[in-house]
LORO-746337 format. One record per residue (C-alpha): x, y, z; residue in three letters. Coordinates in Angstrom, 2 decimals. Layout:
BEGIN
       u       v       w resn
       X       Y       Z  ALA
...
end
This chain:
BEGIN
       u       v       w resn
  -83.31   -7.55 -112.70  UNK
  -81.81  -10.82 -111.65  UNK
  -80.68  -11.34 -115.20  UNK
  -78.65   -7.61 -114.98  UNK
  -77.52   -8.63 -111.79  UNK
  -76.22  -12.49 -113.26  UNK
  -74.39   -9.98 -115.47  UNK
  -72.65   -7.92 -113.59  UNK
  -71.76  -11.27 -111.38  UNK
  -69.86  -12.17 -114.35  UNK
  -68.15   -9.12 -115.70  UNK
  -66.91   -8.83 -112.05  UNK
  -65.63  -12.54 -112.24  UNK
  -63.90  -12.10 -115.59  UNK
  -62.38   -8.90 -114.69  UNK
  -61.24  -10.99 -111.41  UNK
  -59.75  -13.91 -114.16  UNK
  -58.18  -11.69 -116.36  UNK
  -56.13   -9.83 -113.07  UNK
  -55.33  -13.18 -111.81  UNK
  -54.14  -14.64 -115.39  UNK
  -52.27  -11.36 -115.93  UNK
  -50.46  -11.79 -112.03  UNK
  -49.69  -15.60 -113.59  UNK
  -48.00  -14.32 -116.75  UNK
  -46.02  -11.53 -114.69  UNK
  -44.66  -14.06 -112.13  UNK
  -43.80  -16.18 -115.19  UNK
  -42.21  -13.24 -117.14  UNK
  -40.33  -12.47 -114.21  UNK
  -39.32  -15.86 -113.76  UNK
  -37.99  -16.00 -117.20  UNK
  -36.49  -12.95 -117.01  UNK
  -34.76  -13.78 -113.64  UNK
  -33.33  -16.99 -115.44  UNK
  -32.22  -15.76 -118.67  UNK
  -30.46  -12.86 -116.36  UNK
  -29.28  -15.66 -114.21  UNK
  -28.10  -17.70 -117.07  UNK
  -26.68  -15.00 -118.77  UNK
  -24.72  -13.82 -115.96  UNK
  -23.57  -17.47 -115.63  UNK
  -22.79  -17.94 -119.43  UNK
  -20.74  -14.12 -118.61  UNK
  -18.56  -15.74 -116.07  UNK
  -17.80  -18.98 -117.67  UNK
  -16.25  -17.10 -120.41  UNK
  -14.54  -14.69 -118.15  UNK
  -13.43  -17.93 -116.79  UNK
  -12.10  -19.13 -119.81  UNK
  -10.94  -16.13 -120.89  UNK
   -8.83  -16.12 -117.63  UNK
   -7.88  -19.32 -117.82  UNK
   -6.15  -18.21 -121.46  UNK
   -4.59  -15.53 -120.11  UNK
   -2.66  -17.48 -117.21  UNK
   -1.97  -20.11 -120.25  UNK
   -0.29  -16.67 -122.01  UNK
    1.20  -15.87 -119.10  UNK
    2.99  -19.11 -118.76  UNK
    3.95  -19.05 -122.15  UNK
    5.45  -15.25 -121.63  UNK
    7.52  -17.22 -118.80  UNK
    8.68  -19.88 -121.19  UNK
    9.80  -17.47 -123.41  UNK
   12.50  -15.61 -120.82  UNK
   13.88  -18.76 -119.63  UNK
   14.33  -20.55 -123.57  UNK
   15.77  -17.31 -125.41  UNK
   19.30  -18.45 -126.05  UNK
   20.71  -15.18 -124.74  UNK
   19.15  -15.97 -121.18  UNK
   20.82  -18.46 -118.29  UNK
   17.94  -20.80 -117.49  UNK
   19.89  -21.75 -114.24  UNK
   19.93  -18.09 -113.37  UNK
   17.79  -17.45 -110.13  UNK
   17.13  -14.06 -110.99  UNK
   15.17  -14.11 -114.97  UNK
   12.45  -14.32 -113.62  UNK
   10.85  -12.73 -110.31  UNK
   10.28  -14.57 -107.25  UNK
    6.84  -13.30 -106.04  UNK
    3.50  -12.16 -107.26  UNK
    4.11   -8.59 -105.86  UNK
    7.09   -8.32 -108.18  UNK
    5.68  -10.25 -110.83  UNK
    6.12   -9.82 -114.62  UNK
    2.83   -8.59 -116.59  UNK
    1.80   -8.54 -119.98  UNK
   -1.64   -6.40 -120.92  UNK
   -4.62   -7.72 -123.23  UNK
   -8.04   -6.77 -124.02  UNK
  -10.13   -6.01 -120.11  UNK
   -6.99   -8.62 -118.59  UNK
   -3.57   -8.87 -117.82  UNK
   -1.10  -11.85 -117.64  UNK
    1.06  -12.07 -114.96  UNK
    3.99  -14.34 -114.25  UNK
    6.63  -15.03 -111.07  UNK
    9.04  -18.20 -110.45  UNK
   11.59  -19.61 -108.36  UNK
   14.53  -21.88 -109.30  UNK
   15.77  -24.88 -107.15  UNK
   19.14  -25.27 -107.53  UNK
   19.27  -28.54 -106.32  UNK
   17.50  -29.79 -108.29  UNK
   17.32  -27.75 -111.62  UNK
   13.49  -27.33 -111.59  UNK
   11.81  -23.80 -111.54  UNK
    8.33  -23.65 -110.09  UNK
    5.94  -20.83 -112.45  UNK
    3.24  -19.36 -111.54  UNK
    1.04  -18.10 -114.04  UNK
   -1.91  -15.43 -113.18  UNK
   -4.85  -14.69 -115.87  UNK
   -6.78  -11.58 -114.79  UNK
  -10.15  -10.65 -115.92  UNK
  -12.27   -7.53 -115.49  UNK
  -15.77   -9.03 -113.71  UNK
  -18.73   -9.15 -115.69  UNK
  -20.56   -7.99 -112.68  UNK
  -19.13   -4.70 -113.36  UNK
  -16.94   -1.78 -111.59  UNK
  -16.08   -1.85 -108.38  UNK
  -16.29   -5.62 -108.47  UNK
  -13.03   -7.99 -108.10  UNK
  -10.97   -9.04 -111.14  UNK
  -11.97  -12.61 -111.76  UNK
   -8.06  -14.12 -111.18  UNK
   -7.26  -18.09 -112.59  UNK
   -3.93  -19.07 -111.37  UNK
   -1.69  -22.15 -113.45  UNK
    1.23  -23.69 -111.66  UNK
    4.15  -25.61 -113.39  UNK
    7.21  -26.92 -113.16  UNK
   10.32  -26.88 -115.31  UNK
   13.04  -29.19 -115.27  UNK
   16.24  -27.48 -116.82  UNK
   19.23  -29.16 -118.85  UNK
   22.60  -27.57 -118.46  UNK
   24.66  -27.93 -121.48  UNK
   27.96  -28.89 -120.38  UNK
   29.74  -29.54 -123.60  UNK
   28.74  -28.47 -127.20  UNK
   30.97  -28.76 -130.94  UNK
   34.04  -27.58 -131.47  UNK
   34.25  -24.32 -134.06  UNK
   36.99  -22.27 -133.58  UNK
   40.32  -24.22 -135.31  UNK
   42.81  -22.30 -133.03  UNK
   41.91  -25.19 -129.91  UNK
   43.62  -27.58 -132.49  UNK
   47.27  -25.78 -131.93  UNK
   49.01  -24.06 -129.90  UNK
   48.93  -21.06 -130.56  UNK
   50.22  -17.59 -129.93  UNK
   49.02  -13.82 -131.24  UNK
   51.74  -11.54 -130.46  UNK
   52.72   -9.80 -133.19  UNK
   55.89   -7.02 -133.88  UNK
   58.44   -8.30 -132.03  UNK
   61.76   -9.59 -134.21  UNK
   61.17  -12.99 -132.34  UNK
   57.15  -13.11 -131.28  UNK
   57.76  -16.22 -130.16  UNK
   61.36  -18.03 -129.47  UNK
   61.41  -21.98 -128.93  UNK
   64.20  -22.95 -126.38  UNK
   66.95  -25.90 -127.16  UNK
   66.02  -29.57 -127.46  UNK
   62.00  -28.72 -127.98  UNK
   60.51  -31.84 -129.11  UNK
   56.75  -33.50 -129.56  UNK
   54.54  -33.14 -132.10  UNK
   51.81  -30.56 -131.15  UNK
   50.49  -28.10 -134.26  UNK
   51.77  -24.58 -134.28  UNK
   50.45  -21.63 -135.43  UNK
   52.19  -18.43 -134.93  UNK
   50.68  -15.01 -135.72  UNK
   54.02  -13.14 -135.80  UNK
   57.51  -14.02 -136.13  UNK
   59.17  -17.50 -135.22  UNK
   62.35  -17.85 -133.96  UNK
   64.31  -21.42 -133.37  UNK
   66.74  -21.72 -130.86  UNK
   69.71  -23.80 -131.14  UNK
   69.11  -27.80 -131.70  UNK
   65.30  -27.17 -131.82  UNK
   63.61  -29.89 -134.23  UNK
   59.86  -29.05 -134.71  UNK
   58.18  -32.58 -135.89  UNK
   54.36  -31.46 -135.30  UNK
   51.95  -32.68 -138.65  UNK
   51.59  -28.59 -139.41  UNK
   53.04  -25.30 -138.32  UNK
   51.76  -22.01 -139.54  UNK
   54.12  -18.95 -138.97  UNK
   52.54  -15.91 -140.20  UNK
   55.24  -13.48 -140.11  UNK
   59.55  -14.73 -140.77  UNK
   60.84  -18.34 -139.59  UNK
   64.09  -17.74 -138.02  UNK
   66.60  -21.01 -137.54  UNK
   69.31  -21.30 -134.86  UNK
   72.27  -23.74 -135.48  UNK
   71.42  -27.52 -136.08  UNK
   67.60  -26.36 -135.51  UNK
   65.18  -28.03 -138.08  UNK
   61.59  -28.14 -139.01  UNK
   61.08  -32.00 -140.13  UNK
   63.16  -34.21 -141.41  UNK
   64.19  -34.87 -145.39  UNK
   63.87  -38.66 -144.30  UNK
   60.48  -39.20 -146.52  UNK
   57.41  -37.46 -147.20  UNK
   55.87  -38.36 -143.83  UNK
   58.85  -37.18 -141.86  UNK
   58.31  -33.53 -143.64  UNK
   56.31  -30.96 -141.50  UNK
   53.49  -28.91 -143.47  UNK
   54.88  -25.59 -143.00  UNK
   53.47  -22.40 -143.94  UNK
   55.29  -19.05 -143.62  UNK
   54.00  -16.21 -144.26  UNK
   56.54  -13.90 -144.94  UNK
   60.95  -14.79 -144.96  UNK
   62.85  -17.45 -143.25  UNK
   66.57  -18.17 -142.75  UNK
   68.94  -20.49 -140.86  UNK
   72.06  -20.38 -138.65  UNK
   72.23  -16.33 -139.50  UNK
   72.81  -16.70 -142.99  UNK
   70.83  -15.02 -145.95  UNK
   66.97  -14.68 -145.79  UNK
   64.44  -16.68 -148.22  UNK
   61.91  -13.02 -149.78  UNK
   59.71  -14.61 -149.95  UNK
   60.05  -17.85 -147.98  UNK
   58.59  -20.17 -150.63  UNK
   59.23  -23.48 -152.46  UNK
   62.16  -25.74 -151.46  UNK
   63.67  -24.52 -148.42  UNK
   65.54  -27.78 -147.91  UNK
   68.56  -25.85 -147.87  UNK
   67.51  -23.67 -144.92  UNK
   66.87  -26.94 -142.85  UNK
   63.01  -26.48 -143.38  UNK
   62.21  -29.61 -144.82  UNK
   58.42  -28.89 -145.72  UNK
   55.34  -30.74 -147.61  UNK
   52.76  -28.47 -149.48  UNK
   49.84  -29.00 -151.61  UNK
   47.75  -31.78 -149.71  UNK
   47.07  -34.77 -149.99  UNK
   49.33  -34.85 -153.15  UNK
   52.09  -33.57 -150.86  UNK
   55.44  -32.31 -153.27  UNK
   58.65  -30.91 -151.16  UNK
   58.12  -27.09 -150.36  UNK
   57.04  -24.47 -148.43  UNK
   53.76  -22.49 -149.04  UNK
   54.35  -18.99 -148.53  UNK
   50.23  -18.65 -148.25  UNK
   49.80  -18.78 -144.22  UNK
   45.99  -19.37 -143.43  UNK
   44.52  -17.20 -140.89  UNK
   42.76  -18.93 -137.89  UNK
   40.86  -16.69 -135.12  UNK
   42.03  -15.79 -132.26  UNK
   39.73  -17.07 -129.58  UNK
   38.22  -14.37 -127.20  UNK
   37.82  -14.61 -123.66  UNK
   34.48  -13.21 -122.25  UNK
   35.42  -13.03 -118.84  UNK
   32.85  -10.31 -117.99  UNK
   29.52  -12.64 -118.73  UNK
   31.19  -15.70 -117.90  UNK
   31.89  -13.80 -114.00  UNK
   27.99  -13.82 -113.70  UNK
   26.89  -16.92 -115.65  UNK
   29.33  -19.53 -114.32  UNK
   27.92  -22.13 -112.13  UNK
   29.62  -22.27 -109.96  UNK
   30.91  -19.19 -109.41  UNK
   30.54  -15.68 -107.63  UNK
   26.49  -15.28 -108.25  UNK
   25.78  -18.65 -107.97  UNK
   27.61  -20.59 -105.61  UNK
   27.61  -24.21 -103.66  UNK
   24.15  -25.84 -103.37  UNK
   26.22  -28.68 -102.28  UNK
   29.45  -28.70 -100.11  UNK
   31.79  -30.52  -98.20  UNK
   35.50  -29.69  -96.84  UNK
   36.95  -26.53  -97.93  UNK
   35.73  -25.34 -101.56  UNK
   36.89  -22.77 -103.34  UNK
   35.50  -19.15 -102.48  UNK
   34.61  -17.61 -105.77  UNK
   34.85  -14.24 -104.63  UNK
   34.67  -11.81 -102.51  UNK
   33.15   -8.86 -103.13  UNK
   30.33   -9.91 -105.58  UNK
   29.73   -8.23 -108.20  UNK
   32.94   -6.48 -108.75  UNK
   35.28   -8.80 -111.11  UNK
   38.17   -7.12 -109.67  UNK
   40.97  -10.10 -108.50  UNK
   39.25  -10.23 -104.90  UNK
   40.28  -13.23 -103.72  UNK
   43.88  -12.32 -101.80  UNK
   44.58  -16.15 -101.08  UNK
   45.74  -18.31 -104.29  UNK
   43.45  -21.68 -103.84  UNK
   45.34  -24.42 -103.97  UNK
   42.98  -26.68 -106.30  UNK
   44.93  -30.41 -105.13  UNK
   45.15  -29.99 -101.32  UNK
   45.24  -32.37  -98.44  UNK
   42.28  -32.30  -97.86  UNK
   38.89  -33.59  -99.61  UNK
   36.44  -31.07 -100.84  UNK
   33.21  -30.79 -102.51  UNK
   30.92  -27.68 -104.86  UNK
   27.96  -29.28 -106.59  UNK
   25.31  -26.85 -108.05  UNK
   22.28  -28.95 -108.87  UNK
   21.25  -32.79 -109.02  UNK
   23.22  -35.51 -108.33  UNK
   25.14  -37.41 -105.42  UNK
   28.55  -38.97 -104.76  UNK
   30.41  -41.26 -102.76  UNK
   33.44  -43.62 -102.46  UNK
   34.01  -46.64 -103.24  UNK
   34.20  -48.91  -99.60  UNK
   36.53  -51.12 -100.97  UNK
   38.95  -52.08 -104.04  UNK
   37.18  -53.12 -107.06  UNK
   38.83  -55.42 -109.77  UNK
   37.50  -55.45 -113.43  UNK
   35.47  -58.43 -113.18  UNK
   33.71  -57.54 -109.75  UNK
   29.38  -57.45 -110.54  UNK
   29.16  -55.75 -106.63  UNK
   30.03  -52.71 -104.90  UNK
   29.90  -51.07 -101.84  UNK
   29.76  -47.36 -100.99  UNK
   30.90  -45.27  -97.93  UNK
   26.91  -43.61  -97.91  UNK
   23.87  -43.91 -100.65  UNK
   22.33  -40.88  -99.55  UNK
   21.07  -38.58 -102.27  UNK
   21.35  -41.88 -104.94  UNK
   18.05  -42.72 -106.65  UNK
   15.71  -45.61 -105.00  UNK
   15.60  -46.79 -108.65  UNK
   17.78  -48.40 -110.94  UNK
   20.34  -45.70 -112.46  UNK
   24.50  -45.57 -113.60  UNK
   27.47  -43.83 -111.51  UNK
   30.85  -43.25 -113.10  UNK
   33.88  -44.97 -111.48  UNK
   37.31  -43.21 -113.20  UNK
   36.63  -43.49 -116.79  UNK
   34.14  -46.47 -115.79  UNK
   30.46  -46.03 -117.03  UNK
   28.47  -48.93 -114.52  UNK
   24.55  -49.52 -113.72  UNK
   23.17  -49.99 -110.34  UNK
   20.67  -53.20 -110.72  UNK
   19.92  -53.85 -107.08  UNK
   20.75  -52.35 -103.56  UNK
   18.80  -49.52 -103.76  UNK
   19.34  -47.47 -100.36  UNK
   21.93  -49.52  -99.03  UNK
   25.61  -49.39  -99.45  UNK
   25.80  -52.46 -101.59  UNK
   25.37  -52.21 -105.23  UNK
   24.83  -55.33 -107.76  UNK
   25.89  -53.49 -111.11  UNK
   26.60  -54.04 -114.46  UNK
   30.26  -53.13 -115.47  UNK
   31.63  -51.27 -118.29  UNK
   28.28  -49.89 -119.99  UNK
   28.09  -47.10 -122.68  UNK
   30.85  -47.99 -124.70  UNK
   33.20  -47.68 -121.36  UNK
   35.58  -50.74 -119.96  UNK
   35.52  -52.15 -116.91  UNK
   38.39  -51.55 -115.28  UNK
   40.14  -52.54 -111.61  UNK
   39.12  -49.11 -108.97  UNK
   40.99  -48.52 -105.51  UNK
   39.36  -48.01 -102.46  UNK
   38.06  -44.79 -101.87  UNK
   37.78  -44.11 -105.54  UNK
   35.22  -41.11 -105.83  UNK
   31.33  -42.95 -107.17  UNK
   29.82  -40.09 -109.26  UNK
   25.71  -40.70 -110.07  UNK
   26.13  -39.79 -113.49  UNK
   23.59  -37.43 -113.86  UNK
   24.10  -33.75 -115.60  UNK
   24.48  -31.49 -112.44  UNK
   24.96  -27.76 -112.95  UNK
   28.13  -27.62 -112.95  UNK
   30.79  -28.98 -109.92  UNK
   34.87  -29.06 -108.95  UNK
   35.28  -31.54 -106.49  UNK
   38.39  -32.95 -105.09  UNK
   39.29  -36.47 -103.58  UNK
   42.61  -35.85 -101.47  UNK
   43.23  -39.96 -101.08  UNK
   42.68  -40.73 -105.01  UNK
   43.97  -37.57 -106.41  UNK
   41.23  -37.43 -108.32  UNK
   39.35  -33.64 -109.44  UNK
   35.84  -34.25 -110.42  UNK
   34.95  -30.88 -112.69  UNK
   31.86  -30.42 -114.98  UNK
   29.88  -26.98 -116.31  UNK
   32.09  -23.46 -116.52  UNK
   33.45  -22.41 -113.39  UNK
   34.77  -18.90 -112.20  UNK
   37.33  -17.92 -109.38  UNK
   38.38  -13.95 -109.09  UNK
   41.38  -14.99 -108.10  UNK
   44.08  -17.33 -108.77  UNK
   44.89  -21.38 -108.85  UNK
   48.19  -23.57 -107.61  UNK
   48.85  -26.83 -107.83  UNK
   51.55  -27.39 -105.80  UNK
   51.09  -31.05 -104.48  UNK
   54.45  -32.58 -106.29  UNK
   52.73  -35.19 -107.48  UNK
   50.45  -36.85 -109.93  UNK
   46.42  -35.74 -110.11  UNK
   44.17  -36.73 -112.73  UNK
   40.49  -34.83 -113.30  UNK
   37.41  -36.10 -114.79  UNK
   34.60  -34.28 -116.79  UNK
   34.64  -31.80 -119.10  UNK
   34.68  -27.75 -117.95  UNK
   36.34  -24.46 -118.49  UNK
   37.98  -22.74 -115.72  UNK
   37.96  -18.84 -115.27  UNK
   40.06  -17.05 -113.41  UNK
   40.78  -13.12 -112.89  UNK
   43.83  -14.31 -111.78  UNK
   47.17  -16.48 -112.71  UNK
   47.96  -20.51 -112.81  UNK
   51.40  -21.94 -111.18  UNK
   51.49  -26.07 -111.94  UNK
   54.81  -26.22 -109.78  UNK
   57.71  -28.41 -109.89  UNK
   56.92  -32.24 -110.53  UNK
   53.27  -31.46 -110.43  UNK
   50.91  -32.96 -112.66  UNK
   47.16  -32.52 -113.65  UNK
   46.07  -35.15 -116.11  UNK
   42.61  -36.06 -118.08  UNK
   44.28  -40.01 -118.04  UNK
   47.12  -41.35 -115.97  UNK
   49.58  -44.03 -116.77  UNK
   51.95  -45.01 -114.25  UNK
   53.67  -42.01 -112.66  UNK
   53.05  -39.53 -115.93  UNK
   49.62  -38.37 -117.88  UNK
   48.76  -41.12 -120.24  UNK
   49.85  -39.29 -123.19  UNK
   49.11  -42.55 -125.33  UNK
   45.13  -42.51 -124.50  UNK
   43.84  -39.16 -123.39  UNK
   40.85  -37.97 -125.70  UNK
   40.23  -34.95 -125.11  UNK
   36.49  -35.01 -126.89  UNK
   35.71  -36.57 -123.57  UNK
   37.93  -35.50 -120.60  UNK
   38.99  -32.12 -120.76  UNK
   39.60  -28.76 -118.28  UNK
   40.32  -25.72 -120.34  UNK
   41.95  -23.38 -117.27  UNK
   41.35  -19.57 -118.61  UNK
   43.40  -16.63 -117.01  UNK
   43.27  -13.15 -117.11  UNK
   45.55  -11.80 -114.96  UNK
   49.75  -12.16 -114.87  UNK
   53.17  -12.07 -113.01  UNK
   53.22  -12.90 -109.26  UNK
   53.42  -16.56 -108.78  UNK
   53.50  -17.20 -112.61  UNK
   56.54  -15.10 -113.48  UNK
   56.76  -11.64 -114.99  UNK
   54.70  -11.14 -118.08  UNK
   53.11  -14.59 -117.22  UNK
   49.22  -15.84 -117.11  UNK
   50.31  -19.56 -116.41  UNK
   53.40  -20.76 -115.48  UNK
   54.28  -24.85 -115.23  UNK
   57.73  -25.31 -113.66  UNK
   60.49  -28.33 -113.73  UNK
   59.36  -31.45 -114.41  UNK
   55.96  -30.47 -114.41  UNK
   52.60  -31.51 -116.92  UNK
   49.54  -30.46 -117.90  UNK
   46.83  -32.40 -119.84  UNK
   44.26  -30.09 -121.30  UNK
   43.63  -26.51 -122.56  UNK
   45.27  -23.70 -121.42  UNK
   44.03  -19.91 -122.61  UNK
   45.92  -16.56 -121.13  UNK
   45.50  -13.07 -121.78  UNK
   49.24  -12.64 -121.64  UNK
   51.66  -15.51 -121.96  UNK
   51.96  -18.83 -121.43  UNK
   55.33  -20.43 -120.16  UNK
   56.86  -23.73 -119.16  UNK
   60.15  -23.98 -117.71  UNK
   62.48  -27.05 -117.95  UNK
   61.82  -30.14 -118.25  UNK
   57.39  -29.49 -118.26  UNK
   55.41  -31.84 -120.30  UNK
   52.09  -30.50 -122.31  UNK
   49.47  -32.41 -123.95  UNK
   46.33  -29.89 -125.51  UNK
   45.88  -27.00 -127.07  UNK
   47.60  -23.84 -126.22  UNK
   46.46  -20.11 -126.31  UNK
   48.51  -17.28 -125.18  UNK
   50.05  -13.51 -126.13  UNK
   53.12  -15.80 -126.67  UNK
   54.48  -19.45 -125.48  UNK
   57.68  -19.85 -123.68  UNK
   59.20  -23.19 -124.26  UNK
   62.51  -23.86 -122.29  UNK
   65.12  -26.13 -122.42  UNK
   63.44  -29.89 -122.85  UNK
   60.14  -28.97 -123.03  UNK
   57.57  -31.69 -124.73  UNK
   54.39  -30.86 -126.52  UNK
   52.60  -33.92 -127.28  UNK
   50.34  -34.58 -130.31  UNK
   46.56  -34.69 -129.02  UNK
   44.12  -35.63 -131.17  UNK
   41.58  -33.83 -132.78  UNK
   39.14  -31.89 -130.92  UNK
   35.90  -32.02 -132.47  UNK
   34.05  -31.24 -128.59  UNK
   34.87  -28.72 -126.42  UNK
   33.27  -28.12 -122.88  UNK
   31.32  -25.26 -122.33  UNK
   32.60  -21.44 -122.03  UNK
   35.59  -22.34 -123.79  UNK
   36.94  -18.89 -125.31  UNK
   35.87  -18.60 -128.99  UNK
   32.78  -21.06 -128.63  UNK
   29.45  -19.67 -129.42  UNK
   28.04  -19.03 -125.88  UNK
   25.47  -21.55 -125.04  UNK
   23.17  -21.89 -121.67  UNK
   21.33  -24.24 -119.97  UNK
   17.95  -24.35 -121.79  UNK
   14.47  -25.33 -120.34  UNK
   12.22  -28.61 -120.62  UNK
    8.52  -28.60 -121.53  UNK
    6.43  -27.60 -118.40  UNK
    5.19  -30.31 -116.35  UNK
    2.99  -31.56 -113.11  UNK
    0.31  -28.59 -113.77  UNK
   -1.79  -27.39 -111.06  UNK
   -4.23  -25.19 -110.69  UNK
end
């Protein structure tokens, strides 16, 4: 009995064990299970994360990719949109990219926000698991770029039908390259000395006019004519071809063996193209992107935004009394607080604000200089003449550039006569220059406008300046140059006229019209020349420029080319 009873003690006491071992091994299944949820829920989300973390990397990318496609602006505010409710999105597998910016102009830097969005492994009805990458991008304007259109080498004029496309007024001289798409005529006592001249259609000689001289080989002109030729009204050359000494064409052909004759094979160069209609929206600065800088009275770049329609009623006046500033992105300037001669390691300033706290170069006239010391005060210890420049002697008030790529700028100095220019620029409306007197620009930029140009009597815009004239002698063009583009005519530049520069007037640069080009008595031109036609009065000079390998920006018949984007930088997340 007790033994039965010992027994039953014990089965009671292992059925007690075995519930107790099986509560053990429940709590530690449970356990395990809770963990290996736990950690696979963790594991879940670290990928998401990840994952999410890719997809704002994509996102970023997608951003890249609007503001480096060549056929995009990179300086224009609006590629890309400004907040995340308007964002840009891209799907992929359970997430989406998403992508906003915003460009500061004064500074040329674009902040991006990138958004990777993930469905949450927790499941619906859960929020999207969101990773957010911030960046910034500097961007580079491109403010000058290689020369490929051969017409900016001449001037040049595309009318076509006419008996005389073009007729050259008495006592033309200077050396400047012609090429003529139609027919030439000379007027009386007109010698044409240029290196080349290419007359597609009949050469047409006035009494005592000439092409070259029979002096020697190197006094001959390389002519080309495309179809007959004749002097003084006598019979016609058909074909005009071979020696045409006899016509007072004294010609060289075959280079650089020359012999005496005329090559009756004209070469055809393209006529450049004006886009005035991308260039209204993409020029900077110009009617959708304005001033981010400003002093004085600027130009207003229209007035009616976005209609390219001539809006501007008041011609600007682009030398006037008064000072004036436009700068679109980085940079600063000042003036120079007292003479400087050529030797002179110091320099003082009328204001350093907006000039780096660092060491860093300004340009001075043609004058390339580094700032050493004097950082935030308004004296400089520099060193002169750097970059292949020259030190050279500077008056007081001379405008101190930072010489740092801005966006593009036309700024004027009323006491030096100096015109600061850089990037492509675009006015609906039109230009004077009616000053009388001598101004001289700096920096390399095209000039739109729906309008006309009038350079009026004894006026004078010049890339270099020698005494009271341009400094025909020493301009280069590869490095200062203002191409002025037009698209409208008559009014202030004469019936039938997109530019007009009167008596006694120059120009140093490029000129481009949609109709023609003329310059009246006495007017002086140095640079290439593009027009319907060219009207050369009595005295005119065309100087020989050199060869221009470099042409600013926007210039008509250049491939177009934008600012382009950096690498992002200064990350965030």
């Amino acid at each position: 009995m007790s033994l039965l009873r010992l027994f039953k003690k014990q089965e009671g006491f292992a059925l007690i064990m075995s519930i107790g071992v099986l509560g053990v091994l429940t709590i530690a299944g449970t356990t395990v299970m809770v963990s290996t949820s736990s950690n696979t829920r963790t594991a879940q989300r670290s990928k998401v994360d990840e994952t999410s973390f890719s997809l704002s990397e994509a996102a970023l990318n997608n951003a890249m990719a609007v503001l480096a496609n060549p056929s995009n602006n990179a300086l224009d505010p609006d590629l890309l949109p400004a907040t995340e409710s308007a964002s840009s999105s891209a799907p992929y597998e359970n997430g989406t990219a998403r992508w906003y910016g915003t460009l500061d102009r004064n500074t040329a830097v674009w902040t991006i926000t990138a958004l990777g969005i993930y469905d949450n492994p927790a499941g619906p009805g859960t929020a999207q698991v969101k990773r957010k990458l911030v960046a910034k991008v500097p961007v580079t304007p491109n403010l000058s770029q290689p020369s490929n259109n051969p017409a900016w080498n001449y001037i040049y004029a595309r009318a076509t039908g006419s008996t005389c496309d073009v007729t050259l007024a008495n006592n033309l001289s200077g050396q400047s390259q012609f090429y003529i798409a139609g027919n030439l005529c000379l007027s009386n006592n007109v010698n044409i000395t240029s290196t080349a001249l290419i007359v597609r259609g009949n050469l047409d000689l006035g009494n005592n006019a000439a092409v070259g001289a029979s002096t020697s080989m190197a006094t001959r002109v390389e002519t080309y004519v495309g179809g007959n030729c004749r002097y003084g009204g006598g019979t016609w050359a058909t074909p005009c071809t071979g020696n045409q000494d006899g016509r007072k064409i004294f010609s060289k052909m075959n280079p650089p063996s020359y012999v005496v004759g005329v090559n009756n094979v004209a070469p055809l160069i393209p006529e450049p193209v004006a886009d005035f209609a991308m260039w209204y929206e993409n020029a900077i600065p110009g009617p959708s992107q304005t001033c981010s800088a400003t002093s004085g009275t600027p130009p207003t770049f229209d007035s009616n935004y976005a209609n390219r329609d001539n809006s501007v009623s008041t011609v600007f006046e682009l030398t006037p009394a008064s000072s004036y500033k436009c700068r679109v992105g980085p940079g600063a300037s000042s003036t120079l607080g007292g003479a400087m001669n050529a030797s002179q390691m110091t320099l003082s300033v009328a204001s350093a604000s907006g000039f780096p706290t660092t060491p860093f170069r300004v340009r001075i006239d043609n004058e390339l200089i580094n700032v050493t010391g004097g950082f935030g005060t308004t004296n400089w210890t520099v060193a002169r003449g750097v970059n292949g420049t020259t030190a050279a002697s500077h008056v007081i008030s001379q405008t101190v550039q930072w010489d740092t790529q801005s966006s593009g700028e036309i700024s004027w100095n009323a006491t030096t006569k100096m015109l600061t220019v850089s990037g492509t620029i675009y006015i609906d409306g039109s230009l004077k220059i009616t000053n009388g007197t001598i101004n001289q620009y700096n920096g390399q930029a095209t000039l739109y406008l729906s309008g006309t140009l009038l350079i009026n009597n004894s006026s004078k815009l010049c890339g270099g300046v020698s005494g009271s004239d341009c400094d025909f002698a020493a301009w280069n063009p590869n490095t200062e140059m203002l191409t002025i583009v037009t698209n409208g005519n008559g009014g202030q530049a004469g019936v039938g006229n997109g530019i007009m520069v009167e008596n006694n007037g120059q120009y140093q640069g490029g000129l481009f019209a949609t109709s023609a080009v003329e310059f009246t008595n006495n007017a002086r031109s140095d640079g290439p020349i593009v027009g319907s036609t060219v009207k050369f009065n009595n005295n005119v000079q065309n100087d020989q420029f050199p060869t221009i390998t470099v042409v600013p920006v926007g210039m008509p018949g250049s491939p177009i080319v934008y600012a382009q984007p950096n690498p992002p930088q200064l990350f965030a997340g």
